[in-house]
N, C-alpha and C positions, 0 to 999 in steps of 0.2 A: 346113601341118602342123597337123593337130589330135589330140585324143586322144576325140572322142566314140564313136569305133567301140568304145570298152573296156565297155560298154555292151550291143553288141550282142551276138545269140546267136553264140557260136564256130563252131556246126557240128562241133566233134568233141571226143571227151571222151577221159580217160587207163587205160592197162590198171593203174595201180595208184594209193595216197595215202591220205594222213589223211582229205582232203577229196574227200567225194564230187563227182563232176563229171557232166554229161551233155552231149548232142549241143545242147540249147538253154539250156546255161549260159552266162553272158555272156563275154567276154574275161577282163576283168579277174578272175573266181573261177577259169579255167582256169591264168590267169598266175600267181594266189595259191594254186592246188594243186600250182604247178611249185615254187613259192618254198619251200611247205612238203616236199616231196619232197627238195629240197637240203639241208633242215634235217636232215631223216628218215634223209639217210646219211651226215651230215657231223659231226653233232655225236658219234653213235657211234663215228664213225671215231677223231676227236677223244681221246675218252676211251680207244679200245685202242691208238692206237698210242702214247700215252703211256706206257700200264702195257707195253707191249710195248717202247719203248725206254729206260724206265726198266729194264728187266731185260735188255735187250741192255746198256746203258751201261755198269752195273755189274760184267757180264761180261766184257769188255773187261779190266775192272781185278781180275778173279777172277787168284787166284795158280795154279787149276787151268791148264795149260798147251791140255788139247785145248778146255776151256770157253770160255777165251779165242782160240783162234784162231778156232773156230765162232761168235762172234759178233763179232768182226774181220772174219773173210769174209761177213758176212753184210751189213756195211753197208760193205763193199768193191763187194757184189755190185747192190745195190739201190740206191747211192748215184748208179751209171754205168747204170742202163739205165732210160730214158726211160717217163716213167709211159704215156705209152698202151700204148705196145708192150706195159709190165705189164698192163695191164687188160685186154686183147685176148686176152693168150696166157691169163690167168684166168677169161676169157669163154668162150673155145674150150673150156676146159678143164674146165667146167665143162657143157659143152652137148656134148659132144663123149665125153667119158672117164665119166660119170655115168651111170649104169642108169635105165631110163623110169620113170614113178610108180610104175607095175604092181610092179615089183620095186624098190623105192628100198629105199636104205640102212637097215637101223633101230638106233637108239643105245636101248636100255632101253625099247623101245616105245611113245614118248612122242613121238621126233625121227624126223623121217624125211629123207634127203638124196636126191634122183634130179633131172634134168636139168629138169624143174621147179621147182628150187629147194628151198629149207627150210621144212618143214611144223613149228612148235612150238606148244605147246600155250598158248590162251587165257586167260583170265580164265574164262570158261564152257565152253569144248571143249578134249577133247583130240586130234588128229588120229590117224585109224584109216589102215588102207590098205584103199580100197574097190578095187573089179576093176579099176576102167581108172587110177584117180586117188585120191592123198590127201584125203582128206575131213574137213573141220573142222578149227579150231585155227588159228594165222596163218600164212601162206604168205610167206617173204621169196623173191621172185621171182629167178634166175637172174642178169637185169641190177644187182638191187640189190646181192646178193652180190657181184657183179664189182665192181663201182664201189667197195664199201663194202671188201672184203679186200686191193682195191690202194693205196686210200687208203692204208690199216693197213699194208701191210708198205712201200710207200713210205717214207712220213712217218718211221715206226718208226726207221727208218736214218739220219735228220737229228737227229731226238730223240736217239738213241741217241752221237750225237758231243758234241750239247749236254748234256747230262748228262754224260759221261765229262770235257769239258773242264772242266765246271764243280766236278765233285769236284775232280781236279788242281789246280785253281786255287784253295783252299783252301792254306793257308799252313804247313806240316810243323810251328811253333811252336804254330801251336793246337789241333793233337790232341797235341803232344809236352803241352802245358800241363792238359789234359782227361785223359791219363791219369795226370800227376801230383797232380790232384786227386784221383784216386783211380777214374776213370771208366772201365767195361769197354770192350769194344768196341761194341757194341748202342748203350749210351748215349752213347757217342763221335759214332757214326754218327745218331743220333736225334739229340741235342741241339744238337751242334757243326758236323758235317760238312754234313749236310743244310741247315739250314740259311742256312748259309753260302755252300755251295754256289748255294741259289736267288737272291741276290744276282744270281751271274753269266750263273743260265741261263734267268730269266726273262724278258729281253729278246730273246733268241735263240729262246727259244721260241714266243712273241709272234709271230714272223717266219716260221716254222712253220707254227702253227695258222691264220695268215692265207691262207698259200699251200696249205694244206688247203681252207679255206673256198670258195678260186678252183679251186683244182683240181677240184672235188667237178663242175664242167662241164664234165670230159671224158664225164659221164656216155652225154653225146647218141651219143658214139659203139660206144654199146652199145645202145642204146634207149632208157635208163633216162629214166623222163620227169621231168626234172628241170627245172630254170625256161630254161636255156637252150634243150633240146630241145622243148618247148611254146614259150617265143616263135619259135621256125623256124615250129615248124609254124602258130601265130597270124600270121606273115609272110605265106607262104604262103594263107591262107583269107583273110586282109585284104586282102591288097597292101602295108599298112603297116609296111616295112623301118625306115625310120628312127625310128619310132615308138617300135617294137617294141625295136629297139637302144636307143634313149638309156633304156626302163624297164629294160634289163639293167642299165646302167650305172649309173643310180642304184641301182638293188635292192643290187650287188655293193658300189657304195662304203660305199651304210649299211650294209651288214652289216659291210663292211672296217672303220666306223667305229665301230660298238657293241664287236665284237668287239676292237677298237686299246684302245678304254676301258676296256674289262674288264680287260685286261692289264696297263693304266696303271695301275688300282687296285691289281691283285694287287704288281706294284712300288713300288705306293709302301709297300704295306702288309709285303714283303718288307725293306724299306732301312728298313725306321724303326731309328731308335738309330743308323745305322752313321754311321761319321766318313766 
């Protein structure tokens, strides 16, 4: 077992990424454009399905009766069906039920949405609709969207319990105490509840964003060329299986490890003062 083949040219490069790849890139920059691709839709993912279960959570606890069942059934629904199956049927459905470039969707003349994926406007471009295909501005591919919107409404649905338990678990004396100091609601919720709240839901969230970060390899099964689906295919053009797997394994655990650390800060740095 060696690792000098990381080295060599790959022989094949990726249909998308931060980092440009070609046909005589080595291994190892083809490995580190899959690595960055996982980032590419994990860390976004990350971020919406947060604000999206932070607002499912809270709904749950809405006194509106149809608010609350629609976001009860909503992480009834998504809690029980298995994320590939979600990203397949968000695949299909997006390659499948979407209009071709030619006629894609357009939001304010700026977005454009068709079976090709999301056309949004650049730093320098804005994307037009040219005769066969959208033209200019950044293109978020078909596969990314899939990957990237099952992650989000996945995740959404675990968040969305861990924030709901975490309010309840909050103690009825110390908002009783926070509006006898004279404190509205708003500032109830801002200064006391929340709070307190993150005590109990940032270890469980921790738990979450991890199994986001591992999740983000179901990608392969969409195409999405993310670090697992380029080390197949570096498998494949090397021969080197076993190789190839243990740089998964380490790749996934540092990342599993940076990512554990950061959490361990944001807790320590949530618990300080508490008895």
């Amino acid at each position: 077992m060696n690792f000098e083949f990381i080295t060599d040219p790959a022989g094949f490069g990726l249909s998308e990424g931060w980092l440009h790849v070609a046909f005589d890139s080595p291994y190892w920059q083809i490995l580190l454009a899959g690595l960055l691709n996982t980032l590419k839709v994990a860390l976004p993912a990350l971020l919406l399905a947060t604000l999206l279960g932070l607002f499912i959570g809270l709904g749950q606890l809405a006194t509106h009766p149809l608010l609350k069942a629609l976001c009860r059934g909503y992480v009834n629904l998504f809690r029980n069906v298995p994320l590939l199956l979600l990203l397949l049927a968000i695949y299909f459905a997006i390659t499948q039920f979407l209009p071709i470039a030619s006629q894609a969707l357009s939001f304010g003349d700026t977005v454009f949405l068709s079976k090709s994926g999301l056309a949004v406007p650049s730093f320098s471009e804005i994307p037009t609709r040219g005769r066969f295909a959208i033209e200019g501005g950044w293109v978020l591919s078909p596969e990314y969207l899939a990957v990237l919107l099952a992650l989000v409404v996945y995740t959404a649905a675990f968040v969305a319990e861990v924030v709901r338990a975490g309010i309840q678990a909050v103690k009825p004396g110390m908002r009783q105490g926070a509006l006898a100091l004279g404190l509205n609601n708003r500032q109830l919720n801002r200064h006391v509840v929340l709070p307190l709240a993150l005590r109990v839901m940032v270890p469980s969230l921790s738990n979450q964003y991890l199994n986001l970060l591992k999740n983000a390899s179901l990608g392969v099964a969409v195409g999405y060329p993310e670090l697992v689906s380029v080390a197949n295919t570096a498998i494949n053009q090397s021969g080197k299986a076993v190789e190839c797997v243990l740089i998964i394994l380490f790749t996934y655990a540092l990342l599993s490890a940076v990512a554990a650390g950061l959490m361990n800060m944001l807790n320590t740095r949530v618990n300080r003062g508490a008895l």
